[in-house]
C-alpha positions in Angstrom: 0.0 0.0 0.0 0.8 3.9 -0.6 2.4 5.5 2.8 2.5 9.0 3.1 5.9 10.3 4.8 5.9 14.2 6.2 9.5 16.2 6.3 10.5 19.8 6.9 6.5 20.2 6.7 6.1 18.6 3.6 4.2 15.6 3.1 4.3 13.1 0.0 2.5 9.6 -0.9 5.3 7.2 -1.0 4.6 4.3 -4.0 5.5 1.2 -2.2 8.7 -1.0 -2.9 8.3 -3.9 -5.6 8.7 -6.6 -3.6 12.0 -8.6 -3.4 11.0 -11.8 -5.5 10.4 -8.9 -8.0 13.9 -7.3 -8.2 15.8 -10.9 -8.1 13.4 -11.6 -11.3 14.3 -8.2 -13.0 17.6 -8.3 -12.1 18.4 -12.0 -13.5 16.2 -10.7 -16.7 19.3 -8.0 -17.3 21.9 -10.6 -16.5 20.4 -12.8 -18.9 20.1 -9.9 -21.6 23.5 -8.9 -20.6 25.5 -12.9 -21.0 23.6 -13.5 -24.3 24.5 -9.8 -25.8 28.2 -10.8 -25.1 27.9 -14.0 -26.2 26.3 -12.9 -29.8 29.3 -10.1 -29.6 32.2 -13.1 -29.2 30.5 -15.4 -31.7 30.6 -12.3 -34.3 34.2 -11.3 -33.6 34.9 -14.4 -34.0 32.9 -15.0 -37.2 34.5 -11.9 -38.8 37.4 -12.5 -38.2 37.9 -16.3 -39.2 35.9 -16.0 -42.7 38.2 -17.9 -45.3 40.3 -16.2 -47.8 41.3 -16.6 -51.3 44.0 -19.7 -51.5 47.5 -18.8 -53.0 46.9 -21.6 -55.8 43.6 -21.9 -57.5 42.5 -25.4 -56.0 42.1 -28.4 -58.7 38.6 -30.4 -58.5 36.3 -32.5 -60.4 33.9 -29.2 -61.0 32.8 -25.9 -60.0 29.6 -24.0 -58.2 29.2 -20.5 -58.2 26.6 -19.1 -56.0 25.0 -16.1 -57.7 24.9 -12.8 -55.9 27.9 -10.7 -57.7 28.9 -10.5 -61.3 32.6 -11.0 -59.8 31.8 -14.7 -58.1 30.9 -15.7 -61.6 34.0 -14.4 -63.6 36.4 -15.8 -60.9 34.3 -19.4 -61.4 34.5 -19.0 -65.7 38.3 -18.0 -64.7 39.1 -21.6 -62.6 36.9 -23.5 -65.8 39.4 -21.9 -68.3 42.1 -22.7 -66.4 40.9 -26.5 -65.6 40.6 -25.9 -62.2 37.4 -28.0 -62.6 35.9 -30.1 -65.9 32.2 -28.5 -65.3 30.6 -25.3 -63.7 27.4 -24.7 -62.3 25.8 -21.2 -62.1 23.1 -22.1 -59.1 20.3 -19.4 -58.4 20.0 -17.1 -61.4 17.1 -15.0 -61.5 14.6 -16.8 -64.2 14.4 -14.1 -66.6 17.9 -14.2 -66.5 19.5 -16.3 -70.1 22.3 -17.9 -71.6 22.5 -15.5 -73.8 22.0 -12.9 -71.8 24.9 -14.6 -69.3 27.2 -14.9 -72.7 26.2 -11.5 -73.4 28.1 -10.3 -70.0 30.9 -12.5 -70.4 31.9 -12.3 -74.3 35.3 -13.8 -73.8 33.6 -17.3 -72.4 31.5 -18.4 -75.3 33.7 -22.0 -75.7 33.4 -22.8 -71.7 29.4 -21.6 -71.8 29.4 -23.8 -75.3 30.9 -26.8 -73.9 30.9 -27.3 -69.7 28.4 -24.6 -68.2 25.1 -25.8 -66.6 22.6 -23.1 -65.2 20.4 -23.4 -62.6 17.1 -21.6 -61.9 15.9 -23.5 -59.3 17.3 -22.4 -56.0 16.2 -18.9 -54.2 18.2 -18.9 -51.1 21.5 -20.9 -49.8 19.7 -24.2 -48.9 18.0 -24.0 -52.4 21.5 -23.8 -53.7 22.6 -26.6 -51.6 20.3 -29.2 -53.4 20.6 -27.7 -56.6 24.0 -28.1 -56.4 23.7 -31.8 -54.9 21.7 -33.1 -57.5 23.7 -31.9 -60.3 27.5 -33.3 -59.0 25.7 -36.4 -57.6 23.7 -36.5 -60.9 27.3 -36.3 -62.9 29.5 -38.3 -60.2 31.3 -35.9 -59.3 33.6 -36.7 -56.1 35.0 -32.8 -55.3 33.8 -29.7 -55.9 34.9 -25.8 -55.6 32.4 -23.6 -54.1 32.9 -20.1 -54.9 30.8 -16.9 -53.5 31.5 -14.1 -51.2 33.6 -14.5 -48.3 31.5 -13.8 -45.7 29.0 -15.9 -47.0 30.6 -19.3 -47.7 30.5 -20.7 -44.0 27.1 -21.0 -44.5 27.5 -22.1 -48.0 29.3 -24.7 -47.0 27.5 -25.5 -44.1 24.1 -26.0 -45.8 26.2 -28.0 -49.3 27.9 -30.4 -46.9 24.5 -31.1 -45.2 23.0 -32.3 -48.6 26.7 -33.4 -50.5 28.0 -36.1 -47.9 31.0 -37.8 -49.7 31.7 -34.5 -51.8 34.8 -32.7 -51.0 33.8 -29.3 -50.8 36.9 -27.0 -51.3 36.1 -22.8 -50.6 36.9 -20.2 -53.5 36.0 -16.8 -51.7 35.5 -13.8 -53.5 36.0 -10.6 -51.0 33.2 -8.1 -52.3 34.5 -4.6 -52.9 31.6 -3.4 -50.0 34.8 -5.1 -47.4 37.8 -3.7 -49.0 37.3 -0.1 -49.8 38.5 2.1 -47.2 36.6 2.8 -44.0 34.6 -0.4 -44.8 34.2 -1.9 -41.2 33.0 2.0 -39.9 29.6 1.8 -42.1 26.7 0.7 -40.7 25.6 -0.9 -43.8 28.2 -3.3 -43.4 28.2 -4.0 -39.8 24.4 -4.5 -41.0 25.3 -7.0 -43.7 27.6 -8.7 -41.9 25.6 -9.5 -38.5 22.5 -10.6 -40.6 24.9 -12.7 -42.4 26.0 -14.3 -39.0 22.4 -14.3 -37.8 21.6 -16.7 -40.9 24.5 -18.9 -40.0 23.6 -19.5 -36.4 20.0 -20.3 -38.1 21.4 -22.7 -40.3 23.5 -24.7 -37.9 20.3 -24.7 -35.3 18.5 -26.1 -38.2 20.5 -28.4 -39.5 22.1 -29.9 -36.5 18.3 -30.3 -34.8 17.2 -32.3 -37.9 20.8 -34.6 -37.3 20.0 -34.8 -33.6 16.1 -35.7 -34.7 17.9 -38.6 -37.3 19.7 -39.9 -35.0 17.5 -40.3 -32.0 14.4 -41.1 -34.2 12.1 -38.5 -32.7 
């Protein structure tokens, strides 16, 4: 209940204090908010810090994926083709208005690889779509290893969600470091401390989900 309390002639209604059960529940509310905001904090330092970066030497593999999303993931993929770095490439996730010859019409010095060893894909509209487009064509072909190539900060989870649907496919990372990351002052935008933690908000997404439906597998819930 209210109490009043009188001083120097001055009396004022008192609200009462929340009881103590109360506080203890607040105050383990703001240590909870406080250990998972530092957790998400370490897991990103740690995610931006450890994405994978272009090998030395172009890898060598039985074929190629390139994950739409940048013109410059698919003319380093047509680059490790015409090198044979890899027999066959797959473009996975193109838009569906989007051609062959509209693709040839953006890459004019690749005609003989898009005449002879480049497959398209239409199918897939977000990374697990590209992960079983991309397993039914190299299991479809036999293929035993494959280079995956798209943007650095996005191949963990490339990977992640490929190797969930590609078991017995040596997947080997190509990452392509978008311009957004290397121009100067990148890391002080907010547009890419934006792009960045959704990117690592996807990830922790994809390993809940795939490792639940493991766990669900194995125990046969």
């Amino acid at each position: 209940m209210p109490r009043q309390v009188r001083y120097w002639g001055v009396s004022e209604t008192l609200s009462p204090r929340p009881p103590r059960r109360r506080r203890r529940w607040l105050l383990g509310i703001v240590k909870l908010t406080v250990i998972l905001f530092a957790a998400f904090a370490g897991g990103f330092a740690a995610f931006v810090t450890t994405l994978p970066t272009r090998p030395r030497e172009a890898p060598l593999a039985d074929a190629i994926v390139v994950l739409t999303g940048g013109d410059d993931r698919i003319d380093a993929a047509l680059s490790l083709l015409e090198t044979g770095h890899g027999s066959r490439l797959l473009i996975s996730g193109l838009h569906e208005a989007t051609s062959r010859a509209a693709l040839r019409a953006q890459h004019p010095n690749s005609n003989a690889a898009f005449d002879c060893c480049v497959d398209l894909g239409w199918y897939a509209q977000n990374t697990p779509g590209n992960a079983a487009e991309a397993a039914q064509w190299a299991k479809a072909k036999g293929f035993r290893s494959v280079i995956v190539v798209t943007a650095s900060y996005h191949m963990p989870r490339a990977l992640l969600e490929l190797g969930s649907q590609m078991e017995g496919i040596a997947l080997i990372p190509y990452p392509i470091m978008p311009g957004a990351l290397t121009r100067a002052g990148a890391w002080r935008d907010p547009a890419t401390l934006k792009l960045m933690a959704g990117e690592y908000v996807k990830y922790i997404a994809a390993q809940a989900r795939i490792g639940g439906g493991k766990l669900i597998a194995m125990t046969g819930l």
